[in-house]
Kinemage of the C-alpha trace (Angstrom):
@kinemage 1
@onewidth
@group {chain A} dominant
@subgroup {mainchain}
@vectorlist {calphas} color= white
{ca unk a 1} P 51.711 -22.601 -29.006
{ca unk a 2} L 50.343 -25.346 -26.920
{ca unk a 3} L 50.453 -23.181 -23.853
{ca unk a 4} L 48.566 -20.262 -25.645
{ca unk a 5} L 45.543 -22.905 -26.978
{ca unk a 6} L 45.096 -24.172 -23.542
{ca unk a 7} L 44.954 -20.025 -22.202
{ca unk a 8} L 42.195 -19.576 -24.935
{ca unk a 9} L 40.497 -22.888 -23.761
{ca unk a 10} L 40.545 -21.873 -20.036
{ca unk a 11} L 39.421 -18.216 -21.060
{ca unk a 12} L 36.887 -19.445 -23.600
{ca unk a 13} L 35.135 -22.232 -20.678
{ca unk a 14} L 35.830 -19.594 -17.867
{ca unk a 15} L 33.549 -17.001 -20.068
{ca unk a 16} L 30.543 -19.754 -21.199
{ca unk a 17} L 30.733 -20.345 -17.594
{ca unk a 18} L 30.064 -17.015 -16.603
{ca unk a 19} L 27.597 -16.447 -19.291
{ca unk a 20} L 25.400 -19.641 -17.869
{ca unk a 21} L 26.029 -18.578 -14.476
{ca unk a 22} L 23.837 -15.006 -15.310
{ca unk a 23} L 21.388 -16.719 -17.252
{ca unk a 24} L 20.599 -18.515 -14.425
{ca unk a 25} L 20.856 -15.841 -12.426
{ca unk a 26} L 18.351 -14.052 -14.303
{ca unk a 27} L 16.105 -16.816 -14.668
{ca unk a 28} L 12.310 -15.884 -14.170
{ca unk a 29} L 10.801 -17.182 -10.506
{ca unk a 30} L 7.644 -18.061 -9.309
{ca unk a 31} L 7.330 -16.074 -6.240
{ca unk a 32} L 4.697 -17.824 -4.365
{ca unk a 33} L 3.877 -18.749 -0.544
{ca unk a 34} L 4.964 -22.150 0.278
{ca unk a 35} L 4.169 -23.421 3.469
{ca unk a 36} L 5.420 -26.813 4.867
{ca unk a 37} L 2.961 -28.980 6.410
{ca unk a 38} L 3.649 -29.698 9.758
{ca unk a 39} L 5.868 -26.794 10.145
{ca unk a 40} L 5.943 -23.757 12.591
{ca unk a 41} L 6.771 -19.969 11.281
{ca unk a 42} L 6.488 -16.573 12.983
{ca unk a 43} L 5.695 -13.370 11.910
{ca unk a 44} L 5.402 -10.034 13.499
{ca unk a 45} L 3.885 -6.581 12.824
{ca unk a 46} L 4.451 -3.227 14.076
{ca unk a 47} L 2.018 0.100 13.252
{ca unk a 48} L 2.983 2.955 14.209
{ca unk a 49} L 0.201 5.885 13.046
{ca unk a 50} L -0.037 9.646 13.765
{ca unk a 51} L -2.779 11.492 13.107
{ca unk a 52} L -3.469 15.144 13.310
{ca unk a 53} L -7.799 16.500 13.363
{ca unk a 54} L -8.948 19.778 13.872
{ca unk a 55} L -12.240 20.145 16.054
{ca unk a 56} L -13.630 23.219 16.011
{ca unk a 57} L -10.483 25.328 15.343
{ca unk a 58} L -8.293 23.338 17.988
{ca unk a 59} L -5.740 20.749 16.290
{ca unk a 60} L -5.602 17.466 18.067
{ca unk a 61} L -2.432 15.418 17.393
{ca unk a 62} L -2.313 11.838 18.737
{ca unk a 63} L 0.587 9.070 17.971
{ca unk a 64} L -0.421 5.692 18.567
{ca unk a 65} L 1.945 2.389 17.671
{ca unk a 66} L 0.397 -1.310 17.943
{ca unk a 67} L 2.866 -4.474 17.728
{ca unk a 68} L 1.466 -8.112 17.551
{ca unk a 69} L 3.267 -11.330 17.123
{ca unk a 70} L 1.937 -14.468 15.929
{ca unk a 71} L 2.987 -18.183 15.799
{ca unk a 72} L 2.085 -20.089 12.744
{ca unk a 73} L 1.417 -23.597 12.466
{ca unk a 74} L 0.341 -25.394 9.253
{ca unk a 75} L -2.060 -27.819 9.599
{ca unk a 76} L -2.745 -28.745 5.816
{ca unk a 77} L -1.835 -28.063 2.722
{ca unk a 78} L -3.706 -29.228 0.141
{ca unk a 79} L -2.873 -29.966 -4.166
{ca unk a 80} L -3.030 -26.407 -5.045
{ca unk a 81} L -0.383 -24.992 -2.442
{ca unk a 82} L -3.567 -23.547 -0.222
{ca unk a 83} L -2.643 -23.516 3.528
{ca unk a 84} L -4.864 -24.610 6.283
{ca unk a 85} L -2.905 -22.324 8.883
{ca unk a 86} L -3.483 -21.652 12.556
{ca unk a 87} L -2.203 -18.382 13.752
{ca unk a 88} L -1.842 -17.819 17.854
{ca unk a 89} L -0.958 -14.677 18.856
{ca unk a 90} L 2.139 -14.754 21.208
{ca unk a 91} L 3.358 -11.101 21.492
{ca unk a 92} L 1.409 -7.824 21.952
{ca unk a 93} L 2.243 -3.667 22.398
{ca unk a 94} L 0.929 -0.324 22.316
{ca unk a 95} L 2.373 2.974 22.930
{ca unk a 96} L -0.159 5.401 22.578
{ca unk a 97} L 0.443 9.439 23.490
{ca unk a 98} L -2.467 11.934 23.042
{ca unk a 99} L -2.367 14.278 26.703
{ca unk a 100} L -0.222 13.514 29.332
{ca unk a 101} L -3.032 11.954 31.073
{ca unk a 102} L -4.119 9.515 28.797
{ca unk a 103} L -0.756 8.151 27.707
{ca unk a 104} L 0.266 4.422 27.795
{ca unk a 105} L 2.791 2.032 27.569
{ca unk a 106} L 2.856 -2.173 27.319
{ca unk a 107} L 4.913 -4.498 25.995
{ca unk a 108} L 4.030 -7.924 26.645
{ca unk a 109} L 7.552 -9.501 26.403
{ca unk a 110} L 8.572 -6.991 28.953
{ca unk a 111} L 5.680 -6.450 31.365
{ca unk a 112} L 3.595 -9.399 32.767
{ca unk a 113} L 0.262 -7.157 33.279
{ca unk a 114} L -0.825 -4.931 31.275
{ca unk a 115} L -2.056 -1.250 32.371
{ca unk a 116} L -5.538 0.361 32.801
{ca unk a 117} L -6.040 0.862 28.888
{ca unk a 118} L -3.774 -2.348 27.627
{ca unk a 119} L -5.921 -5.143 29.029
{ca unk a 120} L -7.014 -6.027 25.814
{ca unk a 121} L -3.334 -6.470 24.495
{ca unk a 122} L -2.908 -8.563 27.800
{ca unk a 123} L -5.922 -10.699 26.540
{ca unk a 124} L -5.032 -11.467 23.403
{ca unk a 125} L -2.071 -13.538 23.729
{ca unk a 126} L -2.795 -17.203 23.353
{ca unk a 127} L -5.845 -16.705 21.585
{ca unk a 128} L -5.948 -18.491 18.193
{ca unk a 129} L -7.734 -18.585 15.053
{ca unk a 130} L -7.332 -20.592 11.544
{ca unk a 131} L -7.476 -19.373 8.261
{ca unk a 132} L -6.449 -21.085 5.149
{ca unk a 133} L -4.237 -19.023 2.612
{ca unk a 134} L -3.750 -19.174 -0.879
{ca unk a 135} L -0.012 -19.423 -2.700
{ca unk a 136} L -0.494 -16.105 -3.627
{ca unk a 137} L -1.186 -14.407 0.000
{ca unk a 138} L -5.525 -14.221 -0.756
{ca unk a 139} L -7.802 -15.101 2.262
{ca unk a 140} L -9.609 -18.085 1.363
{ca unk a 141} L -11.770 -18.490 4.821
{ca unk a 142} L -11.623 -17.510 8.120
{ca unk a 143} L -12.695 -19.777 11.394
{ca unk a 144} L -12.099 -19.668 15.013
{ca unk a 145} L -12.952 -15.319 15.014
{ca unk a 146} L -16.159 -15.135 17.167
{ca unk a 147} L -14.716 -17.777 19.326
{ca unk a 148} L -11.765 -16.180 19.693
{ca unk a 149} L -13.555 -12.619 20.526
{ca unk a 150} L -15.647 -14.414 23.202
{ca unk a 151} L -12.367 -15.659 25.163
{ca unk a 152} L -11.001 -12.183 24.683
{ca unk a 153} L -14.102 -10.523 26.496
{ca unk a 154} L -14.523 -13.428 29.265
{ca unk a 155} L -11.036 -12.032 30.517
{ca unk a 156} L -11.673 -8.471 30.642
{ca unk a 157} L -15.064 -5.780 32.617
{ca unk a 158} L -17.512 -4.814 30.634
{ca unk a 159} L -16.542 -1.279 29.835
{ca unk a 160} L -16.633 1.533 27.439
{ca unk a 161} L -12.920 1.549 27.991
{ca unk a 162} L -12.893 -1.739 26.828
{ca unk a 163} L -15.343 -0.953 23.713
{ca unk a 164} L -12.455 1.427 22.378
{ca unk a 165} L -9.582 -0.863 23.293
{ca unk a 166} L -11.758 -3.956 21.084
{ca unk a 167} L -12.267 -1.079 18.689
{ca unk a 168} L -8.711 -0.383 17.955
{ca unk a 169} L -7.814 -3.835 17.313
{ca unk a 170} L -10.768 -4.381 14.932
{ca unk a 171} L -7.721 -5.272 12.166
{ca unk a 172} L -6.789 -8.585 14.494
{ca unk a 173} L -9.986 -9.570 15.683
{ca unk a 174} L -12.589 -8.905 13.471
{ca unk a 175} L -12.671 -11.254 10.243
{ca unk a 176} L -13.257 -8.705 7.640
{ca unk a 177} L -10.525 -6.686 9.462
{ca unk a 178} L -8.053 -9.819 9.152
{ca unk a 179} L -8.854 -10.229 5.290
{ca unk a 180} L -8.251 -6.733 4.929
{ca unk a 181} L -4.673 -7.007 7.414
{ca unk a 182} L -3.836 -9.945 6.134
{ca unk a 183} L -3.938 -9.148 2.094
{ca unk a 184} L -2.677 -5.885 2.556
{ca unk a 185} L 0.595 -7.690 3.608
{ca unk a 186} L 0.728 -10.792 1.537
{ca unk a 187} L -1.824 -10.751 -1.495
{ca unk a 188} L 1.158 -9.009 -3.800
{ca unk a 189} L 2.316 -12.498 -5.100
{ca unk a 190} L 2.233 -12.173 -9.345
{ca unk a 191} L 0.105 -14.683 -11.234
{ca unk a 192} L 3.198 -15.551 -14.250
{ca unk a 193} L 7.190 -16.109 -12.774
{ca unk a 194} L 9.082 -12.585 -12.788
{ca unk a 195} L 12.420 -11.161 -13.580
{ca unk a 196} L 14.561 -8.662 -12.809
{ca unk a 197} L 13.043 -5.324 -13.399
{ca unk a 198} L 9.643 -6.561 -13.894
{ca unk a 199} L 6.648 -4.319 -12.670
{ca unk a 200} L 3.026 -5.687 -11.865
{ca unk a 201} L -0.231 -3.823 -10.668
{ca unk a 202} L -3.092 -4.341 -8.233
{ca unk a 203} L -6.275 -2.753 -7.011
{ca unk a 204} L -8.230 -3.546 -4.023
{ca unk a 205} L -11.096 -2.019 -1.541
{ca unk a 206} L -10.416 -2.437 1.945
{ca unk a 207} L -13.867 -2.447 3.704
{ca unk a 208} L -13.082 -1.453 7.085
{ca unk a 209} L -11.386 1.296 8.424
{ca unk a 210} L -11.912 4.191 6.343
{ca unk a 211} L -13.111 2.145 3.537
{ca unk a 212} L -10.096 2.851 1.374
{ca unk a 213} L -9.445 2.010 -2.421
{ca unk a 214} L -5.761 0.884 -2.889
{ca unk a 215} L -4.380 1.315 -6.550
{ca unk a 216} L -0.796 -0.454 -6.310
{ca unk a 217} L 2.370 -0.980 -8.545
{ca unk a 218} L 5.606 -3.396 -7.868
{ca unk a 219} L 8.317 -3.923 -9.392
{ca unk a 220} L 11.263 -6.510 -8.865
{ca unk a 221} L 13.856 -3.964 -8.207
{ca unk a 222} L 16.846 -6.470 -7.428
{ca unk a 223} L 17.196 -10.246 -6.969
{ca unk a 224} L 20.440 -11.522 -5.558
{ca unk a 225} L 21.056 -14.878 -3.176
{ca unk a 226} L 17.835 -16.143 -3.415
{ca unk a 227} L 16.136 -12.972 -2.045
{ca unk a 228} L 14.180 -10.922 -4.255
{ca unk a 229} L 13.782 -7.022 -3.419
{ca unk a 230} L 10.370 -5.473 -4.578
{ca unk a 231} L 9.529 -1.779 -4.321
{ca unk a 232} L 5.408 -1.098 -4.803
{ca unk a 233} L 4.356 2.829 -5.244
{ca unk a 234} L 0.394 3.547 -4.932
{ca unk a 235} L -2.545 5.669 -4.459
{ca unk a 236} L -5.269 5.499 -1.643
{ca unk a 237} L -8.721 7.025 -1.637
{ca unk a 238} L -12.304 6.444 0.299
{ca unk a 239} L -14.489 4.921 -1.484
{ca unk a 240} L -17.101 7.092 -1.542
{ca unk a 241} L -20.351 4.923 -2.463
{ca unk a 242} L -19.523 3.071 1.008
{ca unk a 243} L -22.083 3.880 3.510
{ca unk a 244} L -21.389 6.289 7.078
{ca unk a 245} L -19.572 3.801 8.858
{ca unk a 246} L -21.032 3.290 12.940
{ca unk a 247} L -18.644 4.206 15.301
{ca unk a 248} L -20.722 3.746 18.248
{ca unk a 249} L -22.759 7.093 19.017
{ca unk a 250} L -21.532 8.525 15.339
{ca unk a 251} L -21.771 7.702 12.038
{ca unk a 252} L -18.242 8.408 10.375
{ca unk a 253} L -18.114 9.390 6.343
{ca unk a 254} L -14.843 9.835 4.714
{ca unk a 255} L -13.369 11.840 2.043
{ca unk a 256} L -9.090 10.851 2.133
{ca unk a 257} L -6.932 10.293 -0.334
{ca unk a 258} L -2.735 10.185 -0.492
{ca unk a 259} L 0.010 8.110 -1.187
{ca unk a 260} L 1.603 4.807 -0.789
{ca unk a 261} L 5.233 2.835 -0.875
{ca unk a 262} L 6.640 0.235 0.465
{ca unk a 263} L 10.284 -2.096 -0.405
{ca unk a 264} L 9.799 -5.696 0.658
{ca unk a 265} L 12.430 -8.370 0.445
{ca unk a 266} L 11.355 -11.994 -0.094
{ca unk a 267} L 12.790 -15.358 -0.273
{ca unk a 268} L 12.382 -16.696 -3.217
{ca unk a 269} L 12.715 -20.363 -2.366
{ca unk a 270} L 9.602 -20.388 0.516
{ca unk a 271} L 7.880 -17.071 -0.466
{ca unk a 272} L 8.674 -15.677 3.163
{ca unk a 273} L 8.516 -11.510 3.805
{ca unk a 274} L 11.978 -11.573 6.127
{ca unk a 275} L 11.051 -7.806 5.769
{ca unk a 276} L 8.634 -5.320 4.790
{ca unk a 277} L 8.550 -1.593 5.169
{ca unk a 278} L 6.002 0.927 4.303
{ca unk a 279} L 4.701 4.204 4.439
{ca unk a 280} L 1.189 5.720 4.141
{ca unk a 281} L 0.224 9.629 4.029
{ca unk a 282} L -3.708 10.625 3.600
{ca unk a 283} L -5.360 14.134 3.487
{ca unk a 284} L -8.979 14.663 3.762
{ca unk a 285} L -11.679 15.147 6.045
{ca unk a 286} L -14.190 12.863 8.041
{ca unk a 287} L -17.862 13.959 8.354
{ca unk a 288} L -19.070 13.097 11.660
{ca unk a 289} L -23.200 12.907 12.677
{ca unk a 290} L -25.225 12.226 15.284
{ca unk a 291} L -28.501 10.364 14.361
{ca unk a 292} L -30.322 10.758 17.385
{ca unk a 293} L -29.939 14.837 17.443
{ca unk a 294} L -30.078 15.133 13.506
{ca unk a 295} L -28.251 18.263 11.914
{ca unk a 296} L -25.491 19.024 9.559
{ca unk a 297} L -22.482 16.815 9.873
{ca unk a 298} L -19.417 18.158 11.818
{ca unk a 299} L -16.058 18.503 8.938
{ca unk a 300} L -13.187 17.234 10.881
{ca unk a 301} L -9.832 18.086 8.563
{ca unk a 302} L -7.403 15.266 8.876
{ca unk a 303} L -3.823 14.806 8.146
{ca unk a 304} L -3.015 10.693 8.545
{ca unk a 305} L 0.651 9.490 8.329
{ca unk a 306} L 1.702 5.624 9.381
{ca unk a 307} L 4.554 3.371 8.836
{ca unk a 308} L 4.415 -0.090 8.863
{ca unk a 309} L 7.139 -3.251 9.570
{ca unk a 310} L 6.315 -6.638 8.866
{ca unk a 311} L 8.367 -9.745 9.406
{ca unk a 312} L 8.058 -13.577 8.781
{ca unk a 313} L 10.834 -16.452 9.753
{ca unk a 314} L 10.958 -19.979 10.225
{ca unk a 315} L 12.315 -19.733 13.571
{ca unk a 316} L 10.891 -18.440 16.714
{ca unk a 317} L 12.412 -15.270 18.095
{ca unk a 318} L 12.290 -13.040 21.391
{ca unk a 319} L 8.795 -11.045 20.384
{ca unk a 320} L 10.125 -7.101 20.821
{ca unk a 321} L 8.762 -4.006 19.011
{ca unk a 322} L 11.546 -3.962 15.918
């Protein structure tokens, strides 16, 4: 009798036990960005895009995939969790193929000097710029940008080349192009704690680019270890009260619109991405005009696809395109 009691005891605490144990478990978090002062973190990013036009009846297919690394050190954080960060940039690559003449190749953790066509990539490492960042991922200012572009240029000719090469890092170098970058990444952070199963939404205008409203859903689709897994589904579409955007000789109009998703896995204790992947797919056309020869626009069809990886970690790593 006394050996049965002390069975039911054992099986009674072993099942409260497990009963706390998934409460906790399932315990709402906070997912937040927290930031140590002093510290150093890293992050990467790699884009690779492919776009398809058609130009007067001839399709044009070009596949172009940017990679930049960044060191992060916080230099303040102040009462309500905002971080004074500055970001250098430590790691660069492109791999661009459009003809056989014009393709290109760099990697700066593999290749000392860049090629004709990468010395903007070359430039950029070391350069530095700080921005302070809310808990919840949202740009709160920007400073350091124009001085930052002004070291970039010093190093490099004065060329058209170089125009486009500036041009297709607008995202990293241009401060409305690093708000946009930057909270496209990391301003997904929920206002309340979440649980298990829990789905929040978003909507946001990006203002560069193709001028793009983003309509965006996540939900927490697993939590386990002290990582939590999110998956986000959305739409994308140009916003089309935005003025013709200057692309140099042109004035660019859009008319896009597609799809969105993306699974990223955070840690819940330091609201760190240790990975995020996504995938993009717009349909549409750009209207391209001249202003100095006046006339209809030009319709240029486009099909868009691009994949994204982003990374952060506390500790430095070999920069290498992931």
């Amino acid at each position: 009798m006394a050996r049965r009691r002390l069975g039911q005891l054992v099986l009674t605490t072993a099942g409260i036990m497990f009963v706390l144990m998934g409460s906790a478990s399932a315990a709402p978090v906070r997912l937040q960005l927290k930031l140590e002062r002093g510290k150093a973190y890293y992050q990467r990013t790699v884009i690779r895009h492919q776009r398809a036009q058609t130009i007067m009846g001839e399709t044009e297919v070009a596949h172009r995939d940017i990679g930049v690394g960044m060191k992060l050190d916080v230099l303040d954080v102040d009462s309500q969790g905002n971080m004074r960060i500055r970001r250098t940039f430590n790691w660069s690559m492109v791999r661009r193929i459009e003809l056989p003449a014009r393709d290109l190749a760099y990697d700066s953790s593999k290749q000392r000097v860049p090629p004709a066509g990468a010395e903007v990539f070359g430039a950029l490492l070391g350069q530095s710029y700080i921005v302070r960042i809310s808990p919840r991922g949202q740009i709160l200012d920007i400073n350091g940008v124009e001085d930052m572009q002004e070291a970039i240029r010093k190093k490099l000719p004065a060329s058209a080349e170089t125009h486009a090469q500036m041009g297709a890092l607008a995202l990293y170098l241009d401060t409305k192009g690093i708000k946009e970058l930057t909270e496209s990444t990391l301003a997904f952070y929920p206002d309340r704690p979440i649980e298990e199963g829990e789905s929040w939404s978003g909507r946001s205008v990006a203002p560069t680019m193709f001028g793009l409203i983003s309509a965006s859903k996540w939900t927490v689709h697993e939590r386990e270890a002290g990582v939590a897994t999110i998956t986000m589904v959305g739409s994308r579409r140009s916003d089309l009260a935005m003025p013709a955007r200057d692309t140099g000789r042109m004035k660019m109009k859009s008319d896009l619109s597609g799809t969105q998703e993306c699974t990223i896995r955070v840690d819940e204790a330091t609201g760190l991405i240790l990975m995020e992947q996504s995938r993009e797919r717009l349909t549409g056309e750009v209207k391209l005009s001249d202003p100095t020869r006046g006339g209809p626009p030009m319709t240029v069809p486009i099909v868009s696809e691009t994949t994204g990886q982003f990374e952060m970690s506390d500790k430095p790593w070999e920069p290498s395109a992931p």
